[in-house]
N, CA, C and O of each residue as an XYZ file, in Angstrom:
316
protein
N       4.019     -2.055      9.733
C       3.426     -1.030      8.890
C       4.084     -1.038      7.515
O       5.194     -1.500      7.246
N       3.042     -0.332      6.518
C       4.072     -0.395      5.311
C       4.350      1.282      5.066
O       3.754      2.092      5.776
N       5.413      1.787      3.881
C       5.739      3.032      3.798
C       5.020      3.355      2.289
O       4.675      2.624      1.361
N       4.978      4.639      2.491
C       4.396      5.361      0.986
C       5.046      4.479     -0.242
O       4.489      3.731     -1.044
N       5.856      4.691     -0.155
C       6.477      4.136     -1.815
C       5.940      2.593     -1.736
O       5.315      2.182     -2.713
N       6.173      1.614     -0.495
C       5.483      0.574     -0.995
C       4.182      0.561     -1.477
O       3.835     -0.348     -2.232
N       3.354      1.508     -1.124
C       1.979      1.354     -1.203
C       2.148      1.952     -2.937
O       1.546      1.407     -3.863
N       2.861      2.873     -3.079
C       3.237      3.357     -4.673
C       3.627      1.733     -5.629
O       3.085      1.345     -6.663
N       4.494      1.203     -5.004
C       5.088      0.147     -5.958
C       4.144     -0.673     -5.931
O       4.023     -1.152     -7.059
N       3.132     -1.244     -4.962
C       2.116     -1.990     -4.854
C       1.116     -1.817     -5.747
O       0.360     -2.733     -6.075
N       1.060     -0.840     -6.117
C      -0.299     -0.435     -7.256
C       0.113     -0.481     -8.515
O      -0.484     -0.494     -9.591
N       1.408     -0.506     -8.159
C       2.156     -0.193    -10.080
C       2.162     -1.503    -10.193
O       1.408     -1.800    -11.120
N       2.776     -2.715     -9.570
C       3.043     -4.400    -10.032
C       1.161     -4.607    -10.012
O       0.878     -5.328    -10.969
N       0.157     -4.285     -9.400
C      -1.016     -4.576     -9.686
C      -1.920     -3.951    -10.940
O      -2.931     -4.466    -11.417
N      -1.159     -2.452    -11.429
C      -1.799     -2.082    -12.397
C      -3.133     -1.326    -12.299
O      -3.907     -1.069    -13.221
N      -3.308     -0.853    -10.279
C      -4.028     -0.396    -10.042
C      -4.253      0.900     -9.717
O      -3.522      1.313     -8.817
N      -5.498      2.132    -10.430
C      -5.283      3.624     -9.855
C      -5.540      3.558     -8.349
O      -6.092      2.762     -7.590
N      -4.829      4.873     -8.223
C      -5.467      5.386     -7.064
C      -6.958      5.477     -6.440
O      -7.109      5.290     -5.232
N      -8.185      5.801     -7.381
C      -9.155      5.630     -7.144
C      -9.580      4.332     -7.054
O     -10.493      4.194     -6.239
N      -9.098      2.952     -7.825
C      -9.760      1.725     -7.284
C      -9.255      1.389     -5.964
O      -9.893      0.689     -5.178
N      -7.561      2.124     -5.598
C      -7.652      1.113     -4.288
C      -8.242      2.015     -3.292
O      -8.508      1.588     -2.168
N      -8.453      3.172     -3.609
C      -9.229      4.073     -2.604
C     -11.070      3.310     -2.223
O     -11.636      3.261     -1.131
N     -11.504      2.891     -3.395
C     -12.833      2.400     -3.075
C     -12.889      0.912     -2.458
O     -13.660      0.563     -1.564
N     -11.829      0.010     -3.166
C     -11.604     -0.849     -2.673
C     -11.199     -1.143     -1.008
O     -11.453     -2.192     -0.415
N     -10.623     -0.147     -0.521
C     -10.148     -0.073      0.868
C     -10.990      0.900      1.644
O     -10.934      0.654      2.849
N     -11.891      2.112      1.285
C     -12.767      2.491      2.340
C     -11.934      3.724      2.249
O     -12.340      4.751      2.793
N     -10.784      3.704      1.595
C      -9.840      5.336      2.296
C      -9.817      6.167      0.996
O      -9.812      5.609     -0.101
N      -9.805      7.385      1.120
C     -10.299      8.347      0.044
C      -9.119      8.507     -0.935
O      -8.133      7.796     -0.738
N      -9.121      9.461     -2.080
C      -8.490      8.796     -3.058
C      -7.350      9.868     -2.546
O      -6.175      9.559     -2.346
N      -7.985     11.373     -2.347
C      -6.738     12.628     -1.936
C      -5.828     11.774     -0.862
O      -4.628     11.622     -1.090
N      -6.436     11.227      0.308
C      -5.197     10.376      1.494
C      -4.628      9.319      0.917
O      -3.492      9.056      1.313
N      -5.128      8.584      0.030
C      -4.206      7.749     -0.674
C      -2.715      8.431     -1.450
O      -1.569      7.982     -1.404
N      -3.235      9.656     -2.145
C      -2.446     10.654     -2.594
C      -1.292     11.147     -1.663
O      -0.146     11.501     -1.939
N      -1.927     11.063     -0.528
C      -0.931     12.153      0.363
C      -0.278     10.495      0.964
O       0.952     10.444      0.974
N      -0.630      9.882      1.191
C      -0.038      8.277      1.729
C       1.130      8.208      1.268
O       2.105      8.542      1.941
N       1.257      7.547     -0.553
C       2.234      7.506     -1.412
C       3.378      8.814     -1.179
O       4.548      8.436     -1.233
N       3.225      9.918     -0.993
C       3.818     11.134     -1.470
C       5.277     10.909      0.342
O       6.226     11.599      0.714
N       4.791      9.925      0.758
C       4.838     10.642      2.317
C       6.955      9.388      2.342
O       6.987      8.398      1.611
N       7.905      9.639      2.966
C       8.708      8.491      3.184
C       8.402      7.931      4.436
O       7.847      8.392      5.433
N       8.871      6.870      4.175
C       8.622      6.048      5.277
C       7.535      5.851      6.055
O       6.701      6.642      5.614
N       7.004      5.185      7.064
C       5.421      4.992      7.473
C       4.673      6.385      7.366
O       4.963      7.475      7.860
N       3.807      6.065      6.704
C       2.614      7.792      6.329
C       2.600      7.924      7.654
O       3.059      7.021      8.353
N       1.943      9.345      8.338
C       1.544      9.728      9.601
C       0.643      9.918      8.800
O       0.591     10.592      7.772
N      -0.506      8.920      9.619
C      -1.899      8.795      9.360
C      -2.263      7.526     10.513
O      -1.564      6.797     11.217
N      -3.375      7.650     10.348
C      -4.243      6.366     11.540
C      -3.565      5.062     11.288
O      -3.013      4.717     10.242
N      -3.649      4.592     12.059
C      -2.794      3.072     11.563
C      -4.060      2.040     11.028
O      -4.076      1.195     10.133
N      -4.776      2.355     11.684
C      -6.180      1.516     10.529
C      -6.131      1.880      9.266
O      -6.363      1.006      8.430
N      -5.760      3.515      8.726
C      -5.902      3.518      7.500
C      -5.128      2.634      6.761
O      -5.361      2.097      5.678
N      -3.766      2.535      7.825
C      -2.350      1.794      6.598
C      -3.140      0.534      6.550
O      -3.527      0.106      5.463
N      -3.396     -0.070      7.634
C      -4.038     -1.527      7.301
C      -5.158     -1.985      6.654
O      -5.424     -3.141      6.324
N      -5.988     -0.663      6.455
C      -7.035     -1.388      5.221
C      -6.280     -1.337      4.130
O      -6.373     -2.391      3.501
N      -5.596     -0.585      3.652
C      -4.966     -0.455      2.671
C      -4.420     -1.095      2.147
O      -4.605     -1.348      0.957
N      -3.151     -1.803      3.195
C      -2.164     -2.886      3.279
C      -3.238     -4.031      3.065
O      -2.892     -4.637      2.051
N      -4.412     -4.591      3.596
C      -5.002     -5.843      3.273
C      -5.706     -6.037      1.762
O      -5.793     -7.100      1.147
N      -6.236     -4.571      1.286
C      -6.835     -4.886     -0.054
C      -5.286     -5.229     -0.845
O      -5.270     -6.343     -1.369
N      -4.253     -4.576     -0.963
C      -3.046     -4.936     -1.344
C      -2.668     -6.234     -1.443
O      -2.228     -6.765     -2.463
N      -2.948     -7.086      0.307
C      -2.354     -8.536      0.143
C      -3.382     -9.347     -0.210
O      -3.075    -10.463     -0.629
N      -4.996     -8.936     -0.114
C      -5.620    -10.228     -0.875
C      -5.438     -9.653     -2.388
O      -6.228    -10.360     -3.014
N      -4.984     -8.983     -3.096
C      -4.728     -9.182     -4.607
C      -3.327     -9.680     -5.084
O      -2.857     -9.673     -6.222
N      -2.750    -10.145     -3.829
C      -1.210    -10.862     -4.101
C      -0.191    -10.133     -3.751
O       0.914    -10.586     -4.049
N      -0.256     -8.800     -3.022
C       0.542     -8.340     -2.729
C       1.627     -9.017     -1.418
O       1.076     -9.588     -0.477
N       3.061     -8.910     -1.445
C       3.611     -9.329     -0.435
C       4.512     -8.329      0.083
O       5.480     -8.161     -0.659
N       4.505     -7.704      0.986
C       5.291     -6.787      2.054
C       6.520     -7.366      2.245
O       6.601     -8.438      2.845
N       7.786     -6.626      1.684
C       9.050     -7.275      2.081
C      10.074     -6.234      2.897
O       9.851     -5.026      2.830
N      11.156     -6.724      3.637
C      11.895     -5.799      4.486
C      10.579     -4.881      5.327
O       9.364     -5.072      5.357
N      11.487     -3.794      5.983
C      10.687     -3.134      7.157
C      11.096     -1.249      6.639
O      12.074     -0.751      6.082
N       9.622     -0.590      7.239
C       9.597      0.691      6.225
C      10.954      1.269      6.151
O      11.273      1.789      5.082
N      11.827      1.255      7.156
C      12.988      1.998      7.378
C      14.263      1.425      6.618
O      15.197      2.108      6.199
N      14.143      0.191      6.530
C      15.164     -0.836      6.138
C      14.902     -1.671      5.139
O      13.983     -2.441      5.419
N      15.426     -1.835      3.921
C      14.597     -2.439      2.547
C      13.294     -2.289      2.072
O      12.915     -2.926      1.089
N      12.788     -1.745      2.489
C      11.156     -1.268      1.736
C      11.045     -2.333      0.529
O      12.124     -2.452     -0.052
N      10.260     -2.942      0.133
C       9.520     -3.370     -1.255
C       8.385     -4.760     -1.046
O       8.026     -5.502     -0.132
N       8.196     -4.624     -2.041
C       7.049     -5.223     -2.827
C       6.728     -6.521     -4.043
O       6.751     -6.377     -5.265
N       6.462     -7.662     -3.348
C       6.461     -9.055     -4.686
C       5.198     -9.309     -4.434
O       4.453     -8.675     -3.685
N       4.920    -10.396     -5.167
C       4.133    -11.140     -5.637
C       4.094    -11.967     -4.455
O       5.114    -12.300     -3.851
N       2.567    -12.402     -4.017
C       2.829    -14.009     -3.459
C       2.475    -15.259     -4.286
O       1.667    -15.169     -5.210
N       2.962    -16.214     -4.025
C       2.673    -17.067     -4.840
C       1.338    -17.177     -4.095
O       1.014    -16.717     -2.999
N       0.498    -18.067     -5.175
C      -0.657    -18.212     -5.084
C      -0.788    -19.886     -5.368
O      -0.140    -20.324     -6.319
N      -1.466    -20.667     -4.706
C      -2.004    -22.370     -5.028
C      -3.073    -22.532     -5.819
O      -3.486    -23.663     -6.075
């Protein structure tokens, strides 16, 4: 799973609002709101984290460390 702040730092290295990744992922823009705000894994559906988490990694996002233990956020390289 990923944690609020990654999903925060994920949008900031992409340059993306809240409302695009809300449309982009299917999940509304207020639970995106309350997602970010939350530490460590949101309590929310775990489908929500994972649509979320996938529009994230097909725009290059890469999930690093685990929510509890290093939390963050790079780039993947791309070919």
């Amino acid at each position: 799973m990923i944690s609020g702040s990654q999903i925060r730092a994920a949008r900031g290295f992409l340059r993306c609002s809240i409302r695009d990744l809300a449309e982009k992922s299917g999940v509304s823009w207020p639970t995106i709101q309350r997602l970010e705000q939350e530490d460590g894994v949101p309590n929310t559906k775990a489908q929500t984290l994972l649509d979320v988490k996938r529009v994230l990694e097909i725009a290059g996002i890469e999930f690093t460390g685990e929510p509890d233990d290093c939390p963050g956020v790079a780039f993947r390289k791309t070919s």
